[in-house]
C-alpha positions in Angstrom: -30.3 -39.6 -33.9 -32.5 -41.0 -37.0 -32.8 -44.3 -34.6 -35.0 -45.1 -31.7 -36.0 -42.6 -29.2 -32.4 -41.8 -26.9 -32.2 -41.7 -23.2 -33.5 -40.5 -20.4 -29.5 -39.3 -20.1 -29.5 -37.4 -23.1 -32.9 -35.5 -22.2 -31.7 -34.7 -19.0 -28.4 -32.9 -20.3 -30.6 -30.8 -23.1 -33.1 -29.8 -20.5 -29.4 -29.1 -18.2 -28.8 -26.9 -21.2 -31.6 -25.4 -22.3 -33.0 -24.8 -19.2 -36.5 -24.9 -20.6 -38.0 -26.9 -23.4 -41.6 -28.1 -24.5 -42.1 -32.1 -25.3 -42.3 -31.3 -28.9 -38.7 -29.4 -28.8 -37.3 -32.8 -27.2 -38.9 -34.5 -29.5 -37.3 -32.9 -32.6 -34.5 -33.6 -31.2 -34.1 -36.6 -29.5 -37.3 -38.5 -30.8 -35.5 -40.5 -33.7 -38.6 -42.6 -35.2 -40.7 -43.2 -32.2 -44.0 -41.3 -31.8 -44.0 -38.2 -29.9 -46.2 -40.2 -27.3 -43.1 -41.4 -26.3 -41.2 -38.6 -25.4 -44.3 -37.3 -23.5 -44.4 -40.7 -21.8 -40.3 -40.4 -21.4 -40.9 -37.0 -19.2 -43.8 -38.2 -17.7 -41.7 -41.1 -15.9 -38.9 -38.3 -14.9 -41.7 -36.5 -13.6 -42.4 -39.1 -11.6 -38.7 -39.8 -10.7 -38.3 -36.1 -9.1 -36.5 -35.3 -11.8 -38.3 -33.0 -14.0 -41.2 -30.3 -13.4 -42.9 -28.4 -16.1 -45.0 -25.0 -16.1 -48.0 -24.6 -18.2 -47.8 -21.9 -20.6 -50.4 -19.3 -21.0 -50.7 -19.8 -25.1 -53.6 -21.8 -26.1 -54.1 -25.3 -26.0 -51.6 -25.1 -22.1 -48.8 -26.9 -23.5 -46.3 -27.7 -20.8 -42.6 -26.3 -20.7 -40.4 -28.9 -19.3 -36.7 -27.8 -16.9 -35.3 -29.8 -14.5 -35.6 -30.3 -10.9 -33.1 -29.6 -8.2 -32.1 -33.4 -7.9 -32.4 -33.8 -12.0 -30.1 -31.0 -12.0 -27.7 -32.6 -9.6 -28.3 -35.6 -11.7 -27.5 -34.0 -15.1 -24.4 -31.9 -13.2 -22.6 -35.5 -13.4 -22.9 -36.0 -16.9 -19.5 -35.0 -19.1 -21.6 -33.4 -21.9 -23.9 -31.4 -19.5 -20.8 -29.5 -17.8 -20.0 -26.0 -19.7 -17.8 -22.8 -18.4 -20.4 -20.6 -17.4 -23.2 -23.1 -15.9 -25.8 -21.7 -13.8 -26.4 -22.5 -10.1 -29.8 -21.5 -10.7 -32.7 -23.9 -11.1 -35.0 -24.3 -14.3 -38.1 -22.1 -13.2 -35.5 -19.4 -11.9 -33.9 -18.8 -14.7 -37.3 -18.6 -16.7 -37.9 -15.6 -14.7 -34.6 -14.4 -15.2 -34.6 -14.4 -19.0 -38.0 -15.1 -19.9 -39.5 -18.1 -21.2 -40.5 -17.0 -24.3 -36.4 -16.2 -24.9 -35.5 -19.7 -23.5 -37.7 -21.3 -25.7 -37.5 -19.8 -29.1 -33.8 -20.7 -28.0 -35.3 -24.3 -28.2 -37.2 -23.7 -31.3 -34.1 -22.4 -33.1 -31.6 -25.0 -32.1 -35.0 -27.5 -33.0 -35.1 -26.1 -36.3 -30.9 -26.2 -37.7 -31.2 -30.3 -36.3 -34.0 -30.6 -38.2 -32.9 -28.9 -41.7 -29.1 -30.7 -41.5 -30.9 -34.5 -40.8 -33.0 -33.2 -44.1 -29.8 -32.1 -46.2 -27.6 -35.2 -44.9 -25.2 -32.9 -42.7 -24.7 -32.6 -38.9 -25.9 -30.6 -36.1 -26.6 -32.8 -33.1 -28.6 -32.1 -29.6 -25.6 -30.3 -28.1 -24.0 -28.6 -31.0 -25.8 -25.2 -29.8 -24.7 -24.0 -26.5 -26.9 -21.0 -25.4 -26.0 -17.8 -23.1 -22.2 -19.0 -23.9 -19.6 -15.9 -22.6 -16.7 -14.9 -24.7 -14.6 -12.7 -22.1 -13.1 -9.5 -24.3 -10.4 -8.2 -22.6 -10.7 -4.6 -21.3 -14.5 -4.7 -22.4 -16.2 -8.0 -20.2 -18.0 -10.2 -21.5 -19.9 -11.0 -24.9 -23.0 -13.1 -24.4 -25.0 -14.4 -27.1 -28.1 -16.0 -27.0 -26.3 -19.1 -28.4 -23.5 -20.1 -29.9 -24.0 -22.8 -32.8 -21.2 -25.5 -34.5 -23.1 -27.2 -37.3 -20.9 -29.6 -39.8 -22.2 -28.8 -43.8 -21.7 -30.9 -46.9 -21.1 -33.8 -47.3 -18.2 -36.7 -48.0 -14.8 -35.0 -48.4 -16.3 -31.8 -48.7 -17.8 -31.6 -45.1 -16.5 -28.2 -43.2 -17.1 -27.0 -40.0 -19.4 -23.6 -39.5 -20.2 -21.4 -36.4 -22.6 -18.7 -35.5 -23.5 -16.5 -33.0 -27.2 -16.8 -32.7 -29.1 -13.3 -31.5 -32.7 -12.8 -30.5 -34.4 -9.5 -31.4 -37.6 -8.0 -30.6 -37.6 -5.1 -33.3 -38.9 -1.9 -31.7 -38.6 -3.3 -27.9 -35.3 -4.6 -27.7 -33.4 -2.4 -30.1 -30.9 -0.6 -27.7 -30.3 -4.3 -26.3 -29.4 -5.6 -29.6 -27.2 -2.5 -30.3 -25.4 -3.3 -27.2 -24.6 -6.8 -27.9 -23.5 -6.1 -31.7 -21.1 -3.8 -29.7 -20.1 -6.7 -27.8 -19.5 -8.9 -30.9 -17.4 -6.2 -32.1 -15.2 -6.3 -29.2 -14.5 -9.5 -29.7 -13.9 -9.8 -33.1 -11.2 -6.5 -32.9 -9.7 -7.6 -30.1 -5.8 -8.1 -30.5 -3.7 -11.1 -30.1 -0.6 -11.5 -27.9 1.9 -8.6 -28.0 -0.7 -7.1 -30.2 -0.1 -9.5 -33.6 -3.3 -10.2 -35.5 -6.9 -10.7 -33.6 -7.3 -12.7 -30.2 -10.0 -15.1 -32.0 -7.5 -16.3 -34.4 -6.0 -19.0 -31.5 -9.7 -20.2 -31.4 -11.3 -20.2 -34.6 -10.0 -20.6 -38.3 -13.0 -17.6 -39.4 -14.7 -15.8 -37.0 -18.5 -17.5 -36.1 -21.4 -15.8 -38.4 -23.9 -13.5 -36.8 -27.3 -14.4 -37.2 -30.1 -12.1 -35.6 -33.4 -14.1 -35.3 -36.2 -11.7 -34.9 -39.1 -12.4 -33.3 -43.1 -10.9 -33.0 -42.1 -9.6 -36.2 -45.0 -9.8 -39.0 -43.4 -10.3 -42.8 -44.1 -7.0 -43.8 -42.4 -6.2 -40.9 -38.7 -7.5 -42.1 -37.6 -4.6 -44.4 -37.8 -2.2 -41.6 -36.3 -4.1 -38.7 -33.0 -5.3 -41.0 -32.7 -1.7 -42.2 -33.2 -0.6 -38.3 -30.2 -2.9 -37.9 -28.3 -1.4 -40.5 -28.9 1.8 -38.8 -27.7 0.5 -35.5 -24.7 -0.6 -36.6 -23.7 2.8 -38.6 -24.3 4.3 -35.4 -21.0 2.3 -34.1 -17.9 2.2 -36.2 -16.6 -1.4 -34.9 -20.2 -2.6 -35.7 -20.2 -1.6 -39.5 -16.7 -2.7 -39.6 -17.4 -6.2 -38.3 -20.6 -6.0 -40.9 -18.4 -5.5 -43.5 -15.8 -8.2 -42.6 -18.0 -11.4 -41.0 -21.1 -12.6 -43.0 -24.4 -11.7 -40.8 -28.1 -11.6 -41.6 -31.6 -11.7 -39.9 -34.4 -13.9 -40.2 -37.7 -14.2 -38.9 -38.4 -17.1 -36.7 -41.5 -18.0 -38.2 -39.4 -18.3 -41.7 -36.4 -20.1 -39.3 -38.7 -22.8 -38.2 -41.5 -23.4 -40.8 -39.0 -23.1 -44.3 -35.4 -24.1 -42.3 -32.3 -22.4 -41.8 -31.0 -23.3 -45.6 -33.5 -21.8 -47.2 -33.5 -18.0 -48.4 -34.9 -16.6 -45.2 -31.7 -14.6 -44.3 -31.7 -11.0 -45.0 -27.8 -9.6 -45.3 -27.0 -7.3 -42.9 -23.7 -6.0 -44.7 -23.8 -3.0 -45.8 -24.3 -4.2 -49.5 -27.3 -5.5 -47.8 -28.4 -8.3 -51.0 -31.3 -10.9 -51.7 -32.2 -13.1 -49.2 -30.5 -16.6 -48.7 -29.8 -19.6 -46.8 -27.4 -19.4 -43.6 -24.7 -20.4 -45.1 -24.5 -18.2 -48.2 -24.6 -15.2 -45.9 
């Protein structure tokens, strides 16, 4: 919203969301015009409410990650837009320890960085238009889980179309086999077969299938080469994976570039196997 700062509703549901989130990540995205006082002064009343907790995070300066309480949770539960498929019965600091916080919020910071870059260009990506740890069941195969799933709106006027993406978080040299297995996941998904095996199951859902974009993080810029072509190498390693290179548009970025340069600028490194210059998100 380009407006005043929004509600203490539409906090609550991003923080039902997101699970964890610093006062500057709510304020990117639901701060409109007002000073970021205010959305520090916004959590500090739900703080007081019973609402909302925070933890202090080790980094310097002991900024203050923000989730949800049991009764803000309740609370939030009873709002339309916070209710999703696969919501967790977990609270805010439980969760932080299941998937780390540093994962939950550079979840934040990514989501933070596409609202930011389509207010800039005039397009639309709203609070809720990224829906992290989403499932896509595969059939015969379980479940593909992506760190998020994104639905952004580009151009403008009569030329505005609709784009999706699954968002992935890497750790090069850490979380390698993990990111392996979930390109294997994506796979699934996108071979999987339609009814009475005619065409591909995501056809029914999705006019093209959502772009992969792999976000790598603790990665210095010397650094990128290497991890993309480690990618590249993972997914030669798996037949389904260099075929679902070949056929859906995917590329990595650092989230340094992601946050400090925005998601249309040429900070996306092809993963395809003609591999190419770097580009913006969409040109993938």
């Amino acid at each position: 919203m380009h407006g005043d700062l929004e509600t203490d509703h539409d906090v609550l549901v991003t923080l039902h969301r997101f699970t964890l989130a610093t006062a500057e990540q709510l304020h990117q995205l639901h701060g409109g015009t007002a000073l970021i006082k205010q959305t520090q002064k916004r959590l500090t009343r739900l703080h007081a409410d019973g609402l909302a907790d925070f933890v202090t995070l080790p980094q310097a300066g002991r900024a203050k990650a923000w989730h949800l309480t049991a009764q803000g949770a309740a609370v939030a539960a009873t709002f339309p837009e916070a209710r999703r498929p696969s919501a967790q019965a977990l609270d805010g600091e439980q969760l932080a320890v299941r998937h780390g916080r540093e994962h939950l919020l550079d979840v934040g910071r990514i989501h933070a960085a596409f609202v930011a870059d389509a207010r800039a260009r005039g397009e639309a990506c709203g609070p809720l238009d990224l829906l992290p740890n989403s499932e896509q069941s595969v059939a015969g195969s379980g479940v593909y889980r992506p760190a998020a799933e994104l639905a952004y709106t580009a151009g403008t006027g009569a030329e505005r179309h609709r784009l999706r993406a699954f968002v992935e978080r890497h750790r090069p040299g850490v979380g390698a086999e993990e990111t392996a297995a979930q390109l294997a996941a994506c796979a699934a998904l996108w071979e999987q077969t339609g009814e009475h095996g005619v065409g591909r199951a995501w056809e029914r859902r999705w006019r093209s299938f959502p772009r992969l974009l792999v976000v790598l993080v603790g990665t210095a810029a010397s650094e990128v080469r290497s991890a993309v072509a480690d990618l590249r190498l993972a997914a030669e390693e798996n037949p389904a994976v260099a075929e679902l290179l070949t056929a859906v548009p995917a590329g990595a970025a650092r989230i340094e570039d992601l946050v400090q340069r925005g998601p249309s600028a040429p900070v996306w490194h092809p993963l395809g196997p003609q591999g190419g210059r770097a580009c913006g998100w969409t040109e993938l």
